[in-house]
ZALOBA-855695 format. One record per residue: x, y, z of N, C-alpha, C in turn. Coordinates in steps of 0.001 Angstrom, whole numbers. Last residue first. Example, Ala and Ser with C-alpha at 12.3 -4.5 7.8 and 13.67 -1.06 7.14 Angstrom:
(node (12850 -2250 7080) (13670 -1060 7140) (12900 30 7870));
(node (13190 -5690 7800) (12300 -4500 7800) (13200 -3300 7800));
This chain:
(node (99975 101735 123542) (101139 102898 123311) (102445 102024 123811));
(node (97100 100472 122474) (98400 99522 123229) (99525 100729 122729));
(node (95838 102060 120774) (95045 101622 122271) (96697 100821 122893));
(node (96562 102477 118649) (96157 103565 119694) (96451 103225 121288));
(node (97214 99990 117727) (98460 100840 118018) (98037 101972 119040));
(node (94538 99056 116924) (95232 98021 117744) (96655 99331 118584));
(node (93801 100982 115616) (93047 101032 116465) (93817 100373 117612));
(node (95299 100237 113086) (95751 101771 113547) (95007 101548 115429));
(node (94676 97621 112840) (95985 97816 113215) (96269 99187 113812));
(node (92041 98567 111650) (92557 97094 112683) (93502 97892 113591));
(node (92704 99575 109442) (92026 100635 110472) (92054 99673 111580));
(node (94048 97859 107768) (94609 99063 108272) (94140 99812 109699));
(node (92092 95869 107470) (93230 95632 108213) (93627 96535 108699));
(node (89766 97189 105507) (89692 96898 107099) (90698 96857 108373));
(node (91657 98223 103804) (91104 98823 104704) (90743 98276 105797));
(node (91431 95238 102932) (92795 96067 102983) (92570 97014 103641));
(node (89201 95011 102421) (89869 93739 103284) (90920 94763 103744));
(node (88685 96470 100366) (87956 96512 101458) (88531 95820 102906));
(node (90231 95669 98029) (90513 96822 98462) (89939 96801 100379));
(node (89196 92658 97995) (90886 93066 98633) (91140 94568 98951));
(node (86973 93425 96884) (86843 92820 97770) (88587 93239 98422));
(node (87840 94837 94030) (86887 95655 95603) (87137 94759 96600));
(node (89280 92607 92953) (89877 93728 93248) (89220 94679 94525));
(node (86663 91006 92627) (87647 90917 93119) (88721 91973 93617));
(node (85249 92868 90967) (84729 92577 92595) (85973 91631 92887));
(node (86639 93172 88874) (86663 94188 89503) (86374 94129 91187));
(node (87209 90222 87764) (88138 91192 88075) (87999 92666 89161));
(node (83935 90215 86994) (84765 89524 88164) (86602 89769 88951));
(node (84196 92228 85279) (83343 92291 86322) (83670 91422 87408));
(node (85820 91207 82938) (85994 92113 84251) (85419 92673 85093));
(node (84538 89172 82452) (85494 88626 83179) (86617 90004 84315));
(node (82286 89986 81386) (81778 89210 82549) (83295 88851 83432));
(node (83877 91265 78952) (82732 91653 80007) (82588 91094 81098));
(node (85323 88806 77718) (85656 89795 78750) (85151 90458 79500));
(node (82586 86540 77513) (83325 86896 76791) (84222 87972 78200));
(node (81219 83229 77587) (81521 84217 78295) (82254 85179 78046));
(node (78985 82303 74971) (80170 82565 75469) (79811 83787 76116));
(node (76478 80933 74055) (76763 82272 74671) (77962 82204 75033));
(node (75911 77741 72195) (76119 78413 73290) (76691 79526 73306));
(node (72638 76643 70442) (74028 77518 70595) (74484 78239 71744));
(node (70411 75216 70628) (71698 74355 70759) (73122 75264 70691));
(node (68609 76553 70059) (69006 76306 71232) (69871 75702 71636));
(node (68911 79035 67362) (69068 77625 67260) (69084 77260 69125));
(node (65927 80998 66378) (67203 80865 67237) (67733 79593 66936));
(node (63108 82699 66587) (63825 80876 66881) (64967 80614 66968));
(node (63408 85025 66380) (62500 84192 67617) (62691 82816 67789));
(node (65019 87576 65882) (65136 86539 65308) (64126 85436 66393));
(node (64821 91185 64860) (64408 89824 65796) (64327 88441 65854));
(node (66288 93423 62827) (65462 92600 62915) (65871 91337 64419));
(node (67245 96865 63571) (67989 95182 63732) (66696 94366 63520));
(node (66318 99210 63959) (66964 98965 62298) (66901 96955 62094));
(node (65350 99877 66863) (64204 99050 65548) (64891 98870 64793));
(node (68145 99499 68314) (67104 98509 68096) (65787 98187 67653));
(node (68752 102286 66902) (69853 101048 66388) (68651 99782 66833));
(node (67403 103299 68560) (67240 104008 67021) (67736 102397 66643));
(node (68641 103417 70999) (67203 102957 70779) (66875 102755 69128));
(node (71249 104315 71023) (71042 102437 71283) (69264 102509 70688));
(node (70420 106491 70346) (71220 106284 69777) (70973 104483 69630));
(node (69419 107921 73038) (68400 107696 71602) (69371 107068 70317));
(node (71992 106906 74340) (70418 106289 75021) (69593 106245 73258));
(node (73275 108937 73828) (73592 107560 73911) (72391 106647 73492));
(node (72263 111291 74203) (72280 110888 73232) (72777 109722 72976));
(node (71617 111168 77008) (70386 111325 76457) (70617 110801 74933));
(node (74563 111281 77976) (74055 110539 78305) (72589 110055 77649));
(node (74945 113841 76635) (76067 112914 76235) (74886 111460 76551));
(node (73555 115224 78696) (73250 115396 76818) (73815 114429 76453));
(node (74801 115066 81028) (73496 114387 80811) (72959 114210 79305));
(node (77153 115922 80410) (77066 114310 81068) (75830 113875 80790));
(node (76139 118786 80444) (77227 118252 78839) (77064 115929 79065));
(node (75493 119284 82529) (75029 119491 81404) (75514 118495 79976));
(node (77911 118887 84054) (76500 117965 84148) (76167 118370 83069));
(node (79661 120506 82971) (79924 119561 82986) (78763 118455 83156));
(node (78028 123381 83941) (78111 123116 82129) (78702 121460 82220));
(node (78392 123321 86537) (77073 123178 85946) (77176 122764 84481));
């Protein structure tokens, strides 16, 4: 119980933390449109990760394949 506790306070003070920080920042509305966003690591381990899930899943599948394939043919 004290571990949720402590996850959700942690979590509440994050939160009023990011909020506080986005009135200090001024808004910029024009911008230049001619500037491009790089893709930075974020996005690259997100694709790292669903990659990685995808082979985990594959990898399971095979296993439980093969265990089913061994039952059935003794």
């Amino acid at each position: 119980m004290k571990l949720k506790t402590f996850f959700i306070t942690l979590i509440l003070m994050c939160g009023i933390a990011y909020a506080q920080d986005l009135q200090v920042q001024p808004v910029d509305p024009g911008g230049d449109p001619d500037t491009e966003v790089p893709i930075d690591g974020g996005v690259g381990l997100l694709v790292a990760a669903g990659i990685a899930y995808g082979a985990k899943k594959a990898h399971d599948k095979r296993k439980i394949s093969r265990e089913k394939h061994v039952v059935n043919n003794p």
